[in-house]
Residue frames as qw, qx, qy, qz and C-alpha x, y, z in Angstrom:
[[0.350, 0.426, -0.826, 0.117, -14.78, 14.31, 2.67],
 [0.852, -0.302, -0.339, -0.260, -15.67, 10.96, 4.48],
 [0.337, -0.752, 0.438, -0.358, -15.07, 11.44, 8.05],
 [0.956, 0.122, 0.069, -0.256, -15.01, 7.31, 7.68],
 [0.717, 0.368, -0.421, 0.415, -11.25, 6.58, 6.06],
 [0.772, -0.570, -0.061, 0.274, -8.87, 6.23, 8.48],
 [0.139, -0.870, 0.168, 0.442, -5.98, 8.27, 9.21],
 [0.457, -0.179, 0.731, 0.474, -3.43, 6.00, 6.73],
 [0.439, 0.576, 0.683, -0.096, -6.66, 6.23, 4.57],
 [0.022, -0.959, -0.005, 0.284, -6.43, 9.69, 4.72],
 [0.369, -0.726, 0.374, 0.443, -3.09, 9.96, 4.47],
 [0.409, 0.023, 0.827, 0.385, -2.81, 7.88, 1.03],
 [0.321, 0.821, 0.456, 0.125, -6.02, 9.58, -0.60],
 [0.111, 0.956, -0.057, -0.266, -4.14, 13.02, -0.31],
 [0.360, -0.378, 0.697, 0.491, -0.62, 11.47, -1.81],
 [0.334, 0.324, 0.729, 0.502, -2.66, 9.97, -4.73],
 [0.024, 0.931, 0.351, -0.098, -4.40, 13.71, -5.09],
 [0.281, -0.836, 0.259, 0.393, -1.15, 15.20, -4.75],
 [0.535, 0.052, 0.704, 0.464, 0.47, 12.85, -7.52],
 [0.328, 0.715, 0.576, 0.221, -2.63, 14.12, -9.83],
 [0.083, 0.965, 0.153, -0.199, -1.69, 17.46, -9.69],
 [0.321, -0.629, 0.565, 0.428, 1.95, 17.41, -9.82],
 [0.506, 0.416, 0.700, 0.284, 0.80, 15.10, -13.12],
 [0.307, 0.785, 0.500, 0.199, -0.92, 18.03, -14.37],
 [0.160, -0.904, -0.037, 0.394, 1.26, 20.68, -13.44],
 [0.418, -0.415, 0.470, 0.657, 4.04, 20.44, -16.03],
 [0.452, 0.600, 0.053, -0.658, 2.90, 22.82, -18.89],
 [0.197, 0.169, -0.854, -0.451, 4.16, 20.13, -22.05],
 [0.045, 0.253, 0.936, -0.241, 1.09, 17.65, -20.38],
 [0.291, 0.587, 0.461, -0.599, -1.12, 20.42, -20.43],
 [0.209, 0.557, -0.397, -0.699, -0.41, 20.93, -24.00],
 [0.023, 0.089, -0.919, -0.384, -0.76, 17.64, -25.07],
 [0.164, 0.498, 0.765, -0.374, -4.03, 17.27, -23.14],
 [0.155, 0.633, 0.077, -0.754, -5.10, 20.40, -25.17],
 [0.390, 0.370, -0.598, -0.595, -4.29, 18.86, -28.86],
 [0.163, -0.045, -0.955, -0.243, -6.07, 15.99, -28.09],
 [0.345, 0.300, 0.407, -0.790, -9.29, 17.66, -27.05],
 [0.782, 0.401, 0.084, -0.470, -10.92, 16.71, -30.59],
 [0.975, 0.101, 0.088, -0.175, -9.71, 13.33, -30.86],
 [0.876, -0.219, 0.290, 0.317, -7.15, 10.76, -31.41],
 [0.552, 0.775, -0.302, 0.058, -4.16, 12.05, -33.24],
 [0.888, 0.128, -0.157, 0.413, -0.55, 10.26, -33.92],
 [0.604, -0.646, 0.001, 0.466, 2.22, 11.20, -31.86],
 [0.502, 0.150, 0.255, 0.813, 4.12, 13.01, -34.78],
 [0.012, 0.692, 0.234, 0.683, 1.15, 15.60, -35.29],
 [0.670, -0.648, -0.258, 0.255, 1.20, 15.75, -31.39],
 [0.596, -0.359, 0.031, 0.717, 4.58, 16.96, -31.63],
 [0.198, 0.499, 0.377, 0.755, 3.97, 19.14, -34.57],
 [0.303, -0.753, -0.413, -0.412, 0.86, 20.79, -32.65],
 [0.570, -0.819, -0.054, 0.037, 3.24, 21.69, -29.29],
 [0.332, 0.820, -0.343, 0.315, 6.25, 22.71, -31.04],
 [0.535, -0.588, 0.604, -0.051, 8.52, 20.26, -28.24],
 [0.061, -0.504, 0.856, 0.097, 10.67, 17.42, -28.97],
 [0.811, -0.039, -0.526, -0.253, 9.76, 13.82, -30.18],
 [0.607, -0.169, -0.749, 0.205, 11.40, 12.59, -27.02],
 [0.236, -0.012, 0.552, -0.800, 9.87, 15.03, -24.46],
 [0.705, -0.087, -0.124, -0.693, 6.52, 14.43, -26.04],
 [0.828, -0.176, -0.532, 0.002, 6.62, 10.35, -26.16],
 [0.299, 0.137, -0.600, 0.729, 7.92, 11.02, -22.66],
 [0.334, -0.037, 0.428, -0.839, 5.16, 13.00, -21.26],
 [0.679, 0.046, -0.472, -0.561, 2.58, 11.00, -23.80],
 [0.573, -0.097, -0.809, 0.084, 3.73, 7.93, -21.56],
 [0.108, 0.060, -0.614, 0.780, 3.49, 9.46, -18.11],
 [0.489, 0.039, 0.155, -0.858, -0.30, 10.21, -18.86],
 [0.690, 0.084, -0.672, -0.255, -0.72, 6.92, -20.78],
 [0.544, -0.004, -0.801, 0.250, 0.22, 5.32, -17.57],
 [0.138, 0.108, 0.624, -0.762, -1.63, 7.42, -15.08],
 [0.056, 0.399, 0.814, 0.419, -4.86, 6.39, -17.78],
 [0.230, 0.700, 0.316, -0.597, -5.84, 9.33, -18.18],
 [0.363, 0.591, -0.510, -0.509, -4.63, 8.52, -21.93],
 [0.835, 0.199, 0.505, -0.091, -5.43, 5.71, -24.05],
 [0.290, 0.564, -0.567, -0.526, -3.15, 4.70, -27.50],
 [0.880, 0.181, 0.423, 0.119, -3.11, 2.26, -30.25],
 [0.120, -0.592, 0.385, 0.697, -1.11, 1.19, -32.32],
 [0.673, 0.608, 0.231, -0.352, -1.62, 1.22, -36.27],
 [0.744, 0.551, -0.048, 0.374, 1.16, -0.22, -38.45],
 [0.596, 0.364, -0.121, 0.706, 3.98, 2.21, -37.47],
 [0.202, -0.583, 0.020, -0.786, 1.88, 4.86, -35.79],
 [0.257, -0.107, -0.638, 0.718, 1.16, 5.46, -32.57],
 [0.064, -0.570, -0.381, -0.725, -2.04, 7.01, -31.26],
 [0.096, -0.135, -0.648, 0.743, -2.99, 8.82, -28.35],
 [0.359, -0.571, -0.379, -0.634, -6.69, 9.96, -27.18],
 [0.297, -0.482, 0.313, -0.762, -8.50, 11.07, -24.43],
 [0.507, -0.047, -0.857, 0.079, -9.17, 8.06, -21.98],
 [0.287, -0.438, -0.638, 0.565, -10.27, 10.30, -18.67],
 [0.016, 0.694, 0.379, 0.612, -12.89, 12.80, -19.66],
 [0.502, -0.833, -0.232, 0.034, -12.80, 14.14, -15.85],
 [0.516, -0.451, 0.106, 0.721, -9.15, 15.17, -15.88],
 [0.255, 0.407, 0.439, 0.759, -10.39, 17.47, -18.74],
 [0.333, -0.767, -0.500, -0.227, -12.98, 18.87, -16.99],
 [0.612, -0.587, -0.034, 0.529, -10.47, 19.55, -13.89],
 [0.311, 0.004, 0.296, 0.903, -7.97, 21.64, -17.12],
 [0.098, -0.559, -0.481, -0.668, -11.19, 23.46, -18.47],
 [0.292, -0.917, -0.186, 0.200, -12.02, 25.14, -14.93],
 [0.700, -0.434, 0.051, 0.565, -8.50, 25.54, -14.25],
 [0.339, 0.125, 0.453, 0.815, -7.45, 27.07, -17.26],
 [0.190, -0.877, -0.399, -0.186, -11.35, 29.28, -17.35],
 [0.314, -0.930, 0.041, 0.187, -10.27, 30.98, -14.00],
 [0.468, -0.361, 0.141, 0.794, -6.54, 31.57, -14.61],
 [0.251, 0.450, 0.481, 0.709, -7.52, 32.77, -18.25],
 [0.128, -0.864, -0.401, -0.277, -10.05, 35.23, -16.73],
 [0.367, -0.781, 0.083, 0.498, -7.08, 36.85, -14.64],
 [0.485, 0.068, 0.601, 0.632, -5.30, 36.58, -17.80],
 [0.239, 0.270, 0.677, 0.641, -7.98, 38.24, -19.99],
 [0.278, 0.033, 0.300, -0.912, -10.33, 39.91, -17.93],
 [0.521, 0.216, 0.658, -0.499, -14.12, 38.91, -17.55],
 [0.701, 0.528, 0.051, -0.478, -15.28, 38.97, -21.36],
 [0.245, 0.547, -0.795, -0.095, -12.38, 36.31, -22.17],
 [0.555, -0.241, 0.690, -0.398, -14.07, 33.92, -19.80],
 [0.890, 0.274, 0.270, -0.245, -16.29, 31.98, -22.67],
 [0.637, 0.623, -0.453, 0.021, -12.97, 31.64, -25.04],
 [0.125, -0.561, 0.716, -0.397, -11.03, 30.56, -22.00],
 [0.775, -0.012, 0.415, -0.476, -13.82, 27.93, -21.35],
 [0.930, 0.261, 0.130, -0.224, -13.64, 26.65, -24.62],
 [0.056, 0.711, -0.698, -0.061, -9.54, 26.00, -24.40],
 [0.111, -0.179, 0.957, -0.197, -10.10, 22.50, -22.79],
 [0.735, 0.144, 0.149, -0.645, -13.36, 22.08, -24.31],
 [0.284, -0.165, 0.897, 0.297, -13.68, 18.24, -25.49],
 [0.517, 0.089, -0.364, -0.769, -15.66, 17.23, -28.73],
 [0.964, -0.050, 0.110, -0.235, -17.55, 13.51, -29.08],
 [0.770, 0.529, -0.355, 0.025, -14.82, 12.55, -30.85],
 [0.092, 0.504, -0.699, 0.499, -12.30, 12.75, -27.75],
 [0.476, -0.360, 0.570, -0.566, -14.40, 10.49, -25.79]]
């Protein structure tokens, strides 16, 4: 960390650090973040693919949309969502690695990797 920022500095880098997590902690987010690992898909198969509500999903779908770590268009009627912040993937694909390896023990570790794995297509 740069001994450089000032305390307020400080104090504002760990609130917008804290925000990100508390973003990433509610397990519907982490799901969506998961069905859009290989690419754009429409908010209906979204919902399909995480078995939750049309209005929790377009609910959480916005909350990431607006912290742009999602990107959408629309298409006529649809609605699409994709991956917009390949580094907050990265951040779910440790995360999800190590819990999974308490979870699964040590020879789970590569499947556990490739939960949050992203293709070309997601980027």
């Amino acid at each position: 960390m740069d001994d450089s920022l000032s305390k307020e500095q400080m104090a504002e880098l760990f609130d917008e650090v804290s925000n990100f997590f508390f973003l990433l902690s509610e397990p519907t987010r982490l799901k969506i973040l998961h069905s859009l690992c290989h690419g754009e898909r429409p908010v209906g198969d979204i919902v399909a693919a995480i078995e939750a509500t049309q209005a929790n999903v377009s609910r959480q779908l916005n909350m990431l949309f607006r912290a742009k770590i999602l990107a959408r268009r629309k298409d006529g009627t649809q609605v699409y969502y994709r991956i917009d912040d390949p580094a907050t993937l990265e951040i779910c694909q440790n995360v999800c690695t190590r819990m999974a390896s308490n979870i699964m023990g040590r020879g789970g570790v590569r499947q556990a990797a490739e939960t949050f794995s992203v293709t070309a297509a997601a980027t």
